[in-house]
CHARMM-style PDB file with segment names, atoms N, HN, CA, C and O in Angstrom:
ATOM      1  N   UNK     1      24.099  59.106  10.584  1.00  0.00      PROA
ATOM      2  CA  UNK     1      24.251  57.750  10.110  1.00  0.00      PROA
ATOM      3  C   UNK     1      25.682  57.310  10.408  1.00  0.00      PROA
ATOM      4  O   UNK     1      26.708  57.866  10.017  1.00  0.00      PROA
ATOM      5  N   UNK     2      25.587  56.328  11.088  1.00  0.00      PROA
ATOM      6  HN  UNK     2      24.753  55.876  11.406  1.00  0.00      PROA
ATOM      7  CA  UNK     2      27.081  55.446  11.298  1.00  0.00      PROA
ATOM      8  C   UNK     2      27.844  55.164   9.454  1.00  0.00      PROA
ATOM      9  O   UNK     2      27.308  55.137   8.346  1.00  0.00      PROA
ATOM     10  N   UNK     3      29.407  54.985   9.951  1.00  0.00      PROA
ATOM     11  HN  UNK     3      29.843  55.006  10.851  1.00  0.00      PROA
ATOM     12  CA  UNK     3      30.442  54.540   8.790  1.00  0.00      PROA
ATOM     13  C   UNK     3      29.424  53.270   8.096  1.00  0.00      PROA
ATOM     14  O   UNK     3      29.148  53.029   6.921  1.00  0.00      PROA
ATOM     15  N   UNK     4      28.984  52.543   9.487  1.00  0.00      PROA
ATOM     16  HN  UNK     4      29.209  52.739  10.442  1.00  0.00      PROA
ATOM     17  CA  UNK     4      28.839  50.660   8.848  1.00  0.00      PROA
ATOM     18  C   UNK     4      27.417  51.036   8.040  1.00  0.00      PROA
ATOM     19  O   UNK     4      27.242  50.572   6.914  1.00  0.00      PROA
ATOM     20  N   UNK     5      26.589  51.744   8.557  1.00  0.00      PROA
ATOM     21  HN  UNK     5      26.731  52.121   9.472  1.00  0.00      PROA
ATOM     22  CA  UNK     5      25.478  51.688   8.125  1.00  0.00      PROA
ATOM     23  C   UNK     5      25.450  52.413   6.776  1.00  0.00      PROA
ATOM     24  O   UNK     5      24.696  52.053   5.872  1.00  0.00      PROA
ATOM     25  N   UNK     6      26.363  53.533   6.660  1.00  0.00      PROA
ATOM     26  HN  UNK     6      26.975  53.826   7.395  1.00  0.00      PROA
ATOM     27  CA  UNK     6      26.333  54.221   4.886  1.00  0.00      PROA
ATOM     28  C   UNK     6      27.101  52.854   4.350  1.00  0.00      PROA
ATOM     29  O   UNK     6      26.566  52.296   3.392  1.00  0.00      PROA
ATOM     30  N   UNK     7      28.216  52.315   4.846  1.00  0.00      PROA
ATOM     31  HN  UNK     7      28.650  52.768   5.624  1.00  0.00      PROA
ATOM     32  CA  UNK     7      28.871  51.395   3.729  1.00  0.00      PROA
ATOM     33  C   UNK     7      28.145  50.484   3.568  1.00  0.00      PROA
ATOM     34  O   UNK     7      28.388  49.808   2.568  1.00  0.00      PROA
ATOM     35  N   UNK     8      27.143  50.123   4.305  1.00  0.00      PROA
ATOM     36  HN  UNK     8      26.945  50.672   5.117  1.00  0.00      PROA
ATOM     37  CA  UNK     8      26.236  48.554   4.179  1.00  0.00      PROA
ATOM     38  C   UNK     8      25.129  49.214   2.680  1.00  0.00      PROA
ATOM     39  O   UNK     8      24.834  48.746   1.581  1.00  0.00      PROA
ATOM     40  N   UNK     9      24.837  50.355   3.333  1.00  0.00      PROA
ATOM     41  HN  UNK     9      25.077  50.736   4.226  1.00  0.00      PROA
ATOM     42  CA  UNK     9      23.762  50.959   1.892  1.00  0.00      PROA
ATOM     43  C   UNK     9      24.088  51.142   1.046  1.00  0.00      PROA
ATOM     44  O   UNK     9      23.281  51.377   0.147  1.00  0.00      PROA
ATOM     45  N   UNK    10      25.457  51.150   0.799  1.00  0.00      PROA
ATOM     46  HN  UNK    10      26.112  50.959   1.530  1.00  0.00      PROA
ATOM     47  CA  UNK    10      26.822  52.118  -0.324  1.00  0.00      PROA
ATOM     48  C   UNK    10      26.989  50.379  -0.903  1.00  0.00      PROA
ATOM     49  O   UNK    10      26.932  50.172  -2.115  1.00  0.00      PROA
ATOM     50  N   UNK    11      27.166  49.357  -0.047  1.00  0.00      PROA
ATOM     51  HN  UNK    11      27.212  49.526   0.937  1.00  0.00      PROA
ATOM     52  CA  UNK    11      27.261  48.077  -1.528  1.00  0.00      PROA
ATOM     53  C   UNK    11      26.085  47.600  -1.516  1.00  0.00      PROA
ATOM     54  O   UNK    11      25.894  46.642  -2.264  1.00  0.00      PROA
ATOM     55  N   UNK    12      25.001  48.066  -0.733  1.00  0.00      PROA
ATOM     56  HN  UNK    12      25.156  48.845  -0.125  1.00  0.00      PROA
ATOM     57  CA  UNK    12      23.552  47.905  -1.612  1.00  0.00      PROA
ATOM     58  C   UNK    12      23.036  48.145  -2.818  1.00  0.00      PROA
ATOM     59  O   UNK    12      22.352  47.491  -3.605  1.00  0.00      PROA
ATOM     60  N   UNK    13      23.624  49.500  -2.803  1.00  0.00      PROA
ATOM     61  HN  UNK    13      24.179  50.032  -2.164  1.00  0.00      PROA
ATOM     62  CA  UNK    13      23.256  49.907  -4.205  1.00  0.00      PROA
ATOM     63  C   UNK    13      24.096  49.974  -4.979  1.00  0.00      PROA
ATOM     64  O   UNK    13      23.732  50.497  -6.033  1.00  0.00      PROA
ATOM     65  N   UNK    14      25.695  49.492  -4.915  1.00  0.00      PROA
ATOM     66  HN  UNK    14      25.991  49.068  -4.059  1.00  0.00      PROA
ATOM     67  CA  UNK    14      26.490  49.175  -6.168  1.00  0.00      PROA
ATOM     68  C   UNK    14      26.270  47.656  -6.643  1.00  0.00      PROA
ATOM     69  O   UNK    14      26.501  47.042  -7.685  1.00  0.00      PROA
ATOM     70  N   UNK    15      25.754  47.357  -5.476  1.00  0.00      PROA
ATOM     71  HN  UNK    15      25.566  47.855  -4.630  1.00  0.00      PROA
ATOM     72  CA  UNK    15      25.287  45.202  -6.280  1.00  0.00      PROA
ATOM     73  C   UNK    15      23.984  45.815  -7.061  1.00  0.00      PROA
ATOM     74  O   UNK    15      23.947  45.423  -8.227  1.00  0.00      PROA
ATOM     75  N   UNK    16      23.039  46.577  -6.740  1.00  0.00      PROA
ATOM     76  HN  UNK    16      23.069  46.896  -5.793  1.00  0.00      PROA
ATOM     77  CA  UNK    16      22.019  46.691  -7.180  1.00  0.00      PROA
ATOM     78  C   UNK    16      22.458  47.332  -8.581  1.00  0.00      PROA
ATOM     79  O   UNK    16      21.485  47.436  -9.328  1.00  0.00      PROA
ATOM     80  N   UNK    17      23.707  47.811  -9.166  1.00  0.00      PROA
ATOM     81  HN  UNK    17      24.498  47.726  -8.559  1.00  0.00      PROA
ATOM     82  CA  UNK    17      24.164  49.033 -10.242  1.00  0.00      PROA
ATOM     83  C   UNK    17      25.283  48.359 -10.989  1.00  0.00      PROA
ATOM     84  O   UNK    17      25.963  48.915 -11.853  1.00  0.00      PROA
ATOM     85  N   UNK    18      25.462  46.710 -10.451  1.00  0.00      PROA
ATOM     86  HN  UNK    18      24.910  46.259  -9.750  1.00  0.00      PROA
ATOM     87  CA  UNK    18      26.541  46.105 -10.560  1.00  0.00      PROA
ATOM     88  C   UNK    18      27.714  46.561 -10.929  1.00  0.00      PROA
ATOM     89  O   UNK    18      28.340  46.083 -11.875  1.00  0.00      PROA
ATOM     90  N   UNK    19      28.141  47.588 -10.172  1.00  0.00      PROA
ATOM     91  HN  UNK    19      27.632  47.977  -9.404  1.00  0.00      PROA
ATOM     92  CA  UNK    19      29.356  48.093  -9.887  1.00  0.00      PROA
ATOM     93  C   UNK    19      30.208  47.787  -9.049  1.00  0.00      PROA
ATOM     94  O   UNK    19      29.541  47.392  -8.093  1.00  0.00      PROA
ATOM     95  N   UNK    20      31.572  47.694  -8.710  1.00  0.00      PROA
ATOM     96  HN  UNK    20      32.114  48.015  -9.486  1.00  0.00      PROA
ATOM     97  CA  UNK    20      32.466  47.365  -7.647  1.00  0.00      PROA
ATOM     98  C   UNK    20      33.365  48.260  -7.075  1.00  0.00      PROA
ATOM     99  O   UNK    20      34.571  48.016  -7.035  1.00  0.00      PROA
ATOM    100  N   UNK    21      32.842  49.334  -6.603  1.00  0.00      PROA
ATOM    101  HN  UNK    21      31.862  49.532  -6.635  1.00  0.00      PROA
ATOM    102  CA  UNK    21      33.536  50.854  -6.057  1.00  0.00      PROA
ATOM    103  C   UNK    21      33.023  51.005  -4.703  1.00  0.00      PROA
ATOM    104  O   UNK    21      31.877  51.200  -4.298  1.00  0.00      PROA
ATOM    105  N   UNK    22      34.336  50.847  -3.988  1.00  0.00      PROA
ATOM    106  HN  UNK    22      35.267  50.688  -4.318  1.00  0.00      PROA
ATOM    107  CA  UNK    22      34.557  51.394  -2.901  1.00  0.00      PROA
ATOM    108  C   UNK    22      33.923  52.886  -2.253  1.00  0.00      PROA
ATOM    109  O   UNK    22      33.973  54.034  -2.695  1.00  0.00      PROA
ATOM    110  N   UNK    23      33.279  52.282  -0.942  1.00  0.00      PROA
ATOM    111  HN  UNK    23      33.238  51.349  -0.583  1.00  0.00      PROA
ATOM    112  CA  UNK    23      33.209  53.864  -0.944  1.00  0.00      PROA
ATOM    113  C   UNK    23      33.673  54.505  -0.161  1.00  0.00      PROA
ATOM    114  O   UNK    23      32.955  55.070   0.664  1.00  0.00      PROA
ATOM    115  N   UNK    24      35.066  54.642  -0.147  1.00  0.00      PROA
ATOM    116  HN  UNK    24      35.649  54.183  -0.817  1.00  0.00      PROA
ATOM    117  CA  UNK    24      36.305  54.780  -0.286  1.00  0.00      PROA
ATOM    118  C   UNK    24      36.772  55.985  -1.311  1.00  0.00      PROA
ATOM    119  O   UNK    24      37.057  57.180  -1.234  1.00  0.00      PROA
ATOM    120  N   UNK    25      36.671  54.871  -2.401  1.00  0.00      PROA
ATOM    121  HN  UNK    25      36.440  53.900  -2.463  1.00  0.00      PROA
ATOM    122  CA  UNK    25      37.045  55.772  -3.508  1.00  0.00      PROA
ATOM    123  C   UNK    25      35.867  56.801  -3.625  1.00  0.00      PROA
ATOM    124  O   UNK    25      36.168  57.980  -3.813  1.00  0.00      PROA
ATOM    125  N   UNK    26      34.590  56.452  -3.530  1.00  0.00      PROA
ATOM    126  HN  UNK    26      34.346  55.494  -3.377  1.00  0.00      PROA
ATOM    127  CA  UNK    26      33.718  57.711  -3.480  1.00  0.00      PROA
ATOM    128  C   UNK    26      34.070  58.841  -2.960  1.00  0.00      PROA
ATOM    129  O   UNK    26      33.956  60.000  -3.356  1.00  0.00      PROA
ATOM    130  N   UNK    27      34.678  58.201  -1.676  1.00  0.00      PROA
ATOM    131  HN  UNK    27      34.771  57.259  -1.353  1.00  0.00      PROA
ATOM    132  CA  UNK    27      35.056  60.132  -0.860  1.00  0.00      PROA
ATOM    133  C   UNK    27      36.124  60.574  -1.763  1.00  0.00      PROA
ATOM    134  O   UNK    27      36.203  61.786  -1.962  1.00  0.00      PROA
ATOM    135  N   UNK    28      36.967  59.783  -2.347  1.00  0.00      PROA
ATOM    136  HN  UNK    28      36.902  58.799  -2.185  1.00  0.00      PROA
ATOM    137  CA  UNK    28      38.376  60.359  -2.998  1.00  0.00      PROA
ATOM    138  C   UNK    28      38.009  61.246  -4.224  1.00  0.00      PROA
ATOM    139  O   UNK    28      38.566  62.318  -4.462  1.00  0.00      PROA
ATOM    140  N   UNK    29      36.879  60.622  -5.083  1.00  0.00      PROA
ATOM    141  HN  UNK    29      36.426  59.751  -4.889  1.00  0.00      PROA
ATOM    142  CA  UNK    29      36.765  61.463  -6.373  1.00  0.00      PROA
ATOM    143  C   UNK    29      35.581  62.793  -5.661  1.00  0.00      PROA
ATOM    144  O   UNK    29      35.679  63.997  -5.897  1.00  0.00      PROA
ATOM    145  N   UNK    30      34.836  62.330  -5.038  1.00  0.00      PROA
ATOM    146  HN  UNK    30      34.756  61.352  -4.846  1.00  0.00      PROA
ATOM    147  CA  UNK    30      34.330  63.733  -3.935  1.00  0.00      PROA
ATOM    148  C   UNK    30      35.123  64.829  -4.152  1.00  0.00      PROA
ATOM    149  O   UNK    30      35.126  65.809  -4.897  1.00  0.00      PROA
ATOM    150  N   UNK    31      36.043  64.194  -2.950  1.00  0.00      PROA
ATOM    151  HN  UNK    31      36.041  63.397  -2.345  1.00  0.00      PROA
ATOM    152  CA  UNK    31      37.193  65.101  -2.430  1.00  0.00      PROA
ATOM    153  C   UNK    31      37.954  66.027  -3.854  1.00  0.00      PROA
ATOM    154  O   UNK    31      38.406  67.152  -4.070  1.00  0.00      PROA
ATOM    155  N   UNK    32      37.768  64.904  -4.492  1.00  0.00      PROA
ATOM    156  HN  UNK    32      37.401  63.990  -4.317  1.00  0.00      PROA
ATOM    157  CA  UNK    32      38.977  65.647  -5.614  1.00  0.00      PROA
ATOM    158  C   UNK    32      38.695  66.747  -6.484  1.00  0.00      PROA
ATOM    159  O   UNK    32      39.349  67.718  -6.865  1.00  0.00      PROA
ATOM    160  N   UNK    33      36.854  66.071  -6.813  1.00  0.00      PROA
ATOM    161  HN  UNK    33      36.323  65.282  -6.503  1.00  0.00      PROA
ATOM    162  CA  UNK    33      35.808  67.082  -7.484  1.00  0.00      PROA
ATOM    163  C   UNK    33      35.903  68.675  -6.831  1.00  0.00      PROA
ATOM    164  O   UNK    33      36.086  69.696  -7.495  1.00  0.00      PROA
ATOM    165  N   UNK    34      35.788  68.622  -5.867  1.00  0.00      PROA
ATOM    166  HN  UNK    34      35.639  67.794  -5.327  1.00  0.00      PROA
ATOM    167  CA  UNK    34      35.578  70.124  -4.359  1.00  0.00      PROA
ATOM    168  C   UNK    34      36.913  70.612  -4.664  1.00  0.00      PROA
ATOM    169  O   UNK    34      36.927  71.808  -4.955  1.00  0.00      PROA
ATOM    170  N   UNK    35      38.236  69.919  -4.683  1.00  0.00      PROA
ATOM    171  HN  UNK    35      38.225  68.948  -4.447  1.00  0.00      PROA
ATOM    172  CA  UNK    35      39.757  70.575  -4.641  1.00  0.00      PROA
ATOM    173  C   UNK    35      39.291  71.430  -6.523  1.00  0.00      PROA
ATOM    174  O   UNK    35      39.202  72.623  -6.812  1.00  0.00      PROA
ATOM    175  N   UNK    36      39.150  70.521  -7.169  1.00  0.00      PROA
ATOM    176  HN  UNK    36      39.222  69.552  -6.935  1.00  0.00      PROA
ATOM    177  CA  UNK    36      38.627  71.153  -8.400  1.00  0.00      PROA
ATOM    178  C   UNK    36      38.299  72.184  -9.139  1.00  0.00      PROA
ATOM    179  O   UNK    36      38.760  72.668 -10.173  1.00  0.00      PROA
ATOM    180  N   UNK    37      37.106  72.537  -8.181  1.00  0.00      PROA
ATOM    181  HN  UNK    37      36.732  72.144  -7.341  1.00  0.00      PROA
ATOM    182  CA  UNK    37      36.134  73.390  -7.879  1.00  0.00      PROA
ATOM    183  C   UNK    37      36.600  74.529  -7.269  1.00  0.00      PROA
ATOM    184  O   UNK    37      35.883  75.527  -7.187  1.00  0.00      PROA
ATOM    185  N   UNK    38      38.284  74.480  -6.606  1.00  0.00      PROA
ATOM    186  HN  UNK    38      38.866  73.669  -6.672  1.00  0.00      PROA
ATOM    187  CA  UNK    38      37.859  75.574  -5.831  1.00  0.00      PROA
ATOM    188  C   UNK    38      37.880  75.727  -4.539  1.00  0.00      PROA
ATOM    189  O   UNK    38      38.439  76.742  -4.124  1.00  0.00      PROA
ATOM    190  N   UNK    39      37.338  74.859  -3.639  1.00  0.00      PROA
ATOM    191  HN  UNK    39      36.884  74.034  -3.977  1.00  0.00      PROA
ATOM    192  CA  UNK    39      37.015  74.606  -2.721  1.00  0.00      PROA
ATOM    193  C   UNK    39      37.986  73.488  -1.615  1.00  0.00      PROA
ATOM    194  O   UNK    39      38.110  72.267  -1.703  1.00  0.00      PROA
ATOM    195  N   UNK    40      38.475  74.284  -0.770  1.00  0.00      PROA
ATOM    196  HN  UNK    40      38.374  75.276  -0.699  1.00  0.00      PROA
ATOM    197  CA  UNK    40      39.391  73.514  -0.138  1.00  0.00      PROA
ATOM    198  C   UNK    40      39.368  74.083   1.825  1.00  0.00      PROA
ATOM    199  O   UNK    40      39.416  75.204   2.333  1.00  0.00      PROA
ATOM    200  N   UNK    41      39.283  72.842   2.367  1.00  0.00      PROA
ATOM    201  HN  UNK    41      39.244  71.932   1.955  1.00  0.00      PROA
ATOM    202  CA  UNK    41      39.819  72.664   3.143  1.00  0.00      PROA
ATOM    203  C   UNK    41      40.668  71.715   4.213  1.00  0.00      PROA
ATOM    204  O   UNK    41      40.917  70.794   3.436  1.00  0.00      PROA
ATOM    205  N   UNK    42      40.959  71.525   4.807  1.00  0.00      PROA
ATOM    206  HN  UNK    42      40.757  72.273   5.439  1.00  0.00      PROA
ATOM    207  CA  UNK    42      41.981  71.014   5.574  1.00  0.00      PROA
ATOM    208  C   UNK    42      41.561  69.267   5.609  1.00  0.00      PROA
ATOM    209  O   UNK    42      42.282  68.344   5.227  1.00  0.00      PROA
ATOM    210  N   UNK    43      40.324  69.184   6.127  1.00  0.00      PROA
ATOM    211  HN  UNK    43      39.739  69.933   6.437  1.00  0.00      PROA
ATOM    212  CA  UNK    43      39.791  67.998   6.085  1.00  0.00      PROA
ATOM    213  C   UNK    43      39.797  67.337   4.417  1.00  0.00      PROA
ATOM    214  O   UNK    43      40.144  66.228   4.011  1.00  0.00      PROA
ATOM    215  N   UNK    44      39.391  68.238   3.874  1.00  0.00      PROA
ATOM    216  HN  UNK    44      39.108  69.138   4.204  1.00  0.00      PROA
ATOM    217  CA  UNK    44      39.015  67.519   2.414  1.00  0.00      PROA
ATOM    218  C   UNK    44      40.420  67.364   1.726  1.00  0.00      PROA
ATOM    219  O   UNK    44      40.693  66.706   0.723  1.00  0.00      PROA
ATOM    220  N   UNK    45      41.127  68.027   2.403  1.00  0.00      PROA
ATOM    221  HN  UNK    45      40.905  68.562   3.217  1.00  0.00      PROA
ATOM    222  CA  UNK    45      42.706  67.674   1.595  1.00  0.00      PROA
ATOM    223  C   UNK    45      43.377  66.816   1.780  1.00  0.00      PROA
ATOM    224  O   UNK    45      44.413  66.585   1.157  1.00  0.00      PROA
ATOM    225  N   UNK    46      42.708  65.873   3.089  1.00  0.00      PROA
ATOM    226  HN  UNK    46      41.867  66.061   3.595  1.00  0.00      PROA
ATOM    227  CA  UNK    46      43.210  64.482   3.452  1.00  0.00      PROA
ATOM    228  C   UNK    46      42.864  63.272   2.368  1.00  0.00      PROA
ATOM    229  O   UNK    46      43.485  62.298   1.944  1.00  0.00      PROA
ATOM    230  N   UNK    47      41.819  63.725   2.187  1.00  0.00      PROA
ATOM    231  HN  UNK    47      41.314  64.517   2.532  1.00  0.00      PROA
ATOM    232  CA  UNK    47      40.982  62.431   1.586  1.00  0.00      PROA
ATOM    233  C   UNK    47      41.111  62.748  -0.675  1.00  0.00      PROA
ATOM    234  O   UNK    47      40.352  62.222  -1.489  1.00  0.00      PROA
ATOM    235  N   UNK    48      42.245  63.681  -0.996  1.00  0.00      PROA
ATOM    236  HN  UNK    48      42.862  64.108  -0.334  1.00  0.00      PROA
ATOM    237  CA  UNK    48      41.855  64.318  -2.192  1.00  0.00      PROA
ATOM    238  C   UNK    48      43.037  62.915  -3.082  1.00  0.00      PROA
ATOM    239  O   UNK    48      43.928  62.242  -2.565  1.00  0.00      PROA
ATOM    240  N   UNK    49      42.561  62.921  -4.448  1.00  0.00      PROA
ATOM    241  HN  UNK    49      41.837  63.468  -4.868  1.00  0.00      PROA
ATOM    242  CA  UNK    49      43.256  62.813  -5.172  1.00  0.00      PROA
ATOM    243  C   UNK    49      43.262  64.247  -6.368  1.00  0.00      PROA
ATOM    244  O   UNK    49      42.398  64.535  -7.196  1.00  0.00      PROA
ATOM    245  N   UNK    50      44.503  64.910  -6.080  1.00  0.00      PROA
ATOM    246  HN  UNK    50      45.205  64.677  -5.407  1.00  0.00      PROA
ATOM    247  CA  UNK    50      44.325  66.143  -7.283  1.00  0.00      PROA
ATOM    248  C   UNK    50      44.448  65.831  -8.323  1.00  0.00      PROA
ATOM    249  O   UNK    50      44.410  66.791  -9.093  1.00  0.00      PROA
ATOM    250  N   UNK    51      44.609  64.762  -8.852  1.00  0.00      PROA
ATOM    251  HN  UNK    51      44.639  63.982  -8.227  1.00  0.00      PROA
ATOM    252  CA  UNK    51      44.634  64.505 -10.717  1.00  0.00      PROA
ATOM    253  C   UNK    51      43.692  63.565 -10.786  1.00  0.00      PROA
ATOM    254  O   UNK    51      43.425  62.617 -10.048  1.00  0.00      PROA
ATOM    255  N   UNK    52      43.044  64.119 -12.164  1.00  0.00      PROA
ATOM    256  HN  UNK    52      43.261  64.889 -12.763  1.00  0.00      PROA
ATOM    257  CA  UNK    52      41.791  63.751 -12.833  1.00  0.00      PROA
ATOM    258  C   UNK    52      42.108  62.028 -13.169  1.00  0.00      PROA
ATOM    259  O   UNK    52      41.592  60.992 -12.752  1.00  0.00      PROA
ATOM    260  N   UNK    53      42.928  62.246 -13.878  1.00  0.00      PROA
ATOM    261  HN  UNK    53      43.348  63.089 -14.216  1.00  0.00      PROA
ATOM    262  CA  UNK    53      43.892  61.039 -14.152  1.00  0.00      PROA
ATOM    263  C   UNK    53      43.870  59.754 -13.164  1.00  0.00      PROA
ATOM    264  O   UNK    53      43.853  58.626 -13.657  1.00  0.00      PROA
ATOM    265  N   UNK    54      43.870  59.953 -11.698  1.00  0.00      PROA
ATOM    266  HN  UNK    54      43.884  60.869 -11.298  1.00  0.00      PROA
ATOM    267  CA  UNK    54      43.781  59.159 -10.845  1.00  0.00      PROA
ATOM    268  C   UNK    54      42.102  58.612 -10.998  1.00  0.00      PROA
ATOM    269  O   UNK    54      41.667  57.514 -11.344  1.00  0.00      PROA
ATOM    270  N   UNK    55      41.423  59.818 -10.601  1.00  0.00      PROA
ATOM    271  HN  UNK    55      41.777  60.710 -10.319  1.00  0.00      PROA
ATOM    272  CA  UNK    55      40.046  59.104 -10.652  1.00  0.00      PROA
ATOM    273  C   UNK    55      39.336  58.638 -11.791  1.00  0.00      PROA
ATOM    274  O   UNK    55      38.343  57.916 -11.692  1.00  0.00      PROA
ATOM    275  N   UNK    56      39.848  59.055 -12.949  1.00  0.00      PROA
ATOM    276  HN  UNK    56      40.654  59.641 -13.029  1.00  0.00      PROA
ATOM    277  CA  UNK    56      39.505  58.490 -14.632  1.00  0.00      PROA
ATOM    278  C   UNK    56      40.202  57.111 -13.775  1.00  0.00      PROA
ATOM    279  O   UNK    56      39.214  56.527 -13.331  1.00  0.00      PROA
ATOM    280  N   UNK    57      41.211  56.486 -13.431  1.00  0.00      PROA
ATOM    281  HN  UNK    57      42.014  56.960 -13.792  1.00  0.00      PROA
ATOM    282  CA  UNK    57      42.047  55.212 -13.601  1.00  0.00      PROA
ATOM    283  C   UNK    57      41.258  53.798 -12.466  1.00  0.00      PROA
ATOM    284  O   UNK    57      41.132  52.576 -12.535  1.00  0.00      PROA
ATOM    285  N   UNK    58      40.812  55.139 -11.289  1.00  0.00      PROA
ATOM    286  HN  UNK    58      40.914  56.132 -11.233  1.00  0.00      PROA
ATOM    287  CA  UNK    58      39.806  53.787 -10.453  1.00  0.00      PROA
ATOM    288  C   UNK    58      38.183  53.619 -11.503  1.00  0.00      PROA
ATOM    289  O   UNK    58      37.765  52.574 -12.004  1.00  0.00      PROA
ATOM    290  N   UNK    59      37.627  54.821 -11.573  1.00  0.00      PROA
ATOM    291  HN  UNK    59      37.966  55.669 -11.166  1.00  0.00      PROA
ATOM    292  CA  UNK    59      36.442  54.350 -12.759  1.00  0.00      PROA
ATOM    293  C   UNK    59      37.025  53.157 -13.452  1.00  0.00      PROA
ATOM    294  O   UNK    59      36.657  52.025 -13.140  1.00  0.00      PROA
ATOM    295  N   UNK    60      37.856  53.355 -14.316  1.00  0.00      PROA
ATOM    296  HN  UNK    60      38.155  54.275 -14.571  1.00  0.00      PROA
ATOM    297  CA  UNK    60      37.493  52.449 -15.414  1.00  0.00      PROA
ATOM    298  C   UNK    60      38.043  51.119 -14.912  1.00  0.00      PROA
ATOM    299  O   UNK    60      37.791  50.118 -15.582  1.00  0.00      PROA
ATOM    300  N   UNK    61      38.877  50.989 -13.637  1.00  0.00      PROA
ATOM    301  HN  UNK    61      39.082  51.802 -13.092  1.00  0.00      PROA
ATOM    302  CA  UNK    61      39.279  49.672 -13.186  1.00  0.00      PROA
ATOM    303  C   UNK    61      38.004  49.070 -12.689  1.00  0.00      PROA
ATOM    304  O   UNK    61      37.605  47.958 -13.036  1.00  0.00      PROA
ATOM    305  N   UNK    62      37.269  50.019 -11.699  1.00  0.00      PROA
ATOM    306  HN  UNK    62      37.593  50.922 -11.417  1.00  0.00      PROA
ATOM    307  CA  UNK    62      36.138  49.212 -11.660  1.00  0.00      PROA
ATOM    308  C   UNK    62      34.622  48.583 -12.801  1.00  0.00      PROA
ATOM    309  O   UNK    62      33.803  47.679 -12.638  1.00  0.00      PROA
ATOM    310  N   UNK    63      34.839  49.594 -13.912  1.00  0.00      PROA
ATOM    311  HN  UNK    63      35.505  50.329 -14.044  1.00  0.00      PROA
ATOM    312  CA  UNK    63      33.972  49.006 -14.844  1.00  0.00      PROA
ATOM    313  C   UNK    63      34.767  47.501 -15.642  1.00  0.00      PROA
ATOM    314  O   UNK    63      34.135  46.526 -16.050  1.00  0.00      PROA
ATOM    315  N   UNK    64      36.173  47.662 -15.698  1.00  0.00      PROA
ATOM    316  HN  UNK    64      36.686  48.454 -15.366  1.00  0.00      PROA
ATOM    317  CA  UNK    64      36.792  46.156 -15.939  1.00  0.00      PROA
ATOM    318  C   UNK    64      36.829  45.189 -15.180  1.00  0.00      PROA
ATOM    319  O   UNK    64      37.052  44.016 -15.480  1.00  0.00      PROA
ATOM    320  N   UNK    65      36.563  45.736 -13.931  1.00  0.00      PROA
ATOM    321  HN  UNK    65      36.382  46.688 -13.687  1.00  0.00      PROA
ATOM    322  CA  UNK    65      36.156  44.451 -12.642  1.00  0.00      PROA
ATOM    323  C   UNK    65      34.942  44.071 -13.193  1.00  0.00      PROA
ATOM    324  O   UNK    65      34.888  42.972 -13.744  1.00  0.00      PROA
ATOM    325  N   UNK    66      33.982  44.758 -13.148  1.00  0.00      PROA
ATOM    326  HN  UNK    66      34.025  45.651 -12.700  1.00  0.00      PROA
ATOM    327  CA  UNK    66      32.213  44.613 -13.439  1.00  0.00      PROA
ATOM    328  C   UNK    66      32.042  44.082 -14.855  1.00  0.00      PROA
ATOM    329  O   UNK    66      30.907  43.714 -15.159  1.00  0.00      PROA
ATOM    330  N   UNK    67      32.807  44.010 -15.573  1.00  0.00      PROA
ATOM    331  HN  UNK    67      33.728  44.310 -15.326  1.00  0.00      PROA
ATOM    332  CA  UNK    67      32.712  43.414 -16.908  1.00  0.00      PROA
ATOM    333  C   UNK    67      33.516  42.243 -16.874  1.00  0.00      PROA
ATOM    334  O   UNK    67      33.283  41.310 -17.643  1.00  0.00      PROA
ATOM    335  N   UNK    68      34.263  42.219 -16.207  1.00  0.00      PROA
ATOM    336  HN  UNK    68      34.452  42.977 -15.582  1.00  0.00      PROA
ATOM    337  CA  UNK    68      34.763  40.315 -16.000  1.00  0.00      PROA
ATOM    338  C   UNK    68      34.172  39.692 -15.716  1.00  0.00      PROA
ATOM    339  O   UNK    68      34.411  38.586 -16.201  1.00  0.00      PROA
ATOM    340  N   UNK    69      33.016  39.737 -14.814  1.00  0.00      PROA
ATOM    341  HN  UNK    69      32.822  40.636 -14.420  1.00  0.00      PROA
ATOM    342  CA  UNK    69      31.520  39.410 -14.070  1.00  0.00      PROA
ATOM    343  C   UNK    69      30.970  38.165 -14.935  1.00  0.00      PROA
ATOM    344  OT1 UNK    69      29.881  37.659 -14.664  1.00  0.00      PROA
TER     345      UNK     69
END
């Protein structure tokens, strides 16, 4: 599957979940989950945020986007 074609399905189903998350940030809390876990490599260490803290801070920005709505 092409980038355009997951991101076209990826805000399909966040309009459908009325959510406003990047999926973007999807790979980041991914990424960060796997560093987490344990699990590391080279590729996934590009895309990581290592504190929980970061990805607790995009969640809840986007549920305050989706609740301004």
């Amino acid at each position: 599957m092409s980038y355009d074609a997951a991101h076209h399905r990826w805000q399909g189903y966040c309009e459908a979940a009325g959510v406003d998350i990047e999926i973007h940030q999807l790979r980041h809390a991914h990424a960060t989950e796997l560093i987490n876990a344990g699990v590391s490599t080279e590729t996934t260490q590009l895309y990581t945020l290592l504190a929980d803290d970061v990805a607790d801070t995009e969640i809840r920005a986007a549920r305050r986007r989706r609740d301004r709505r």
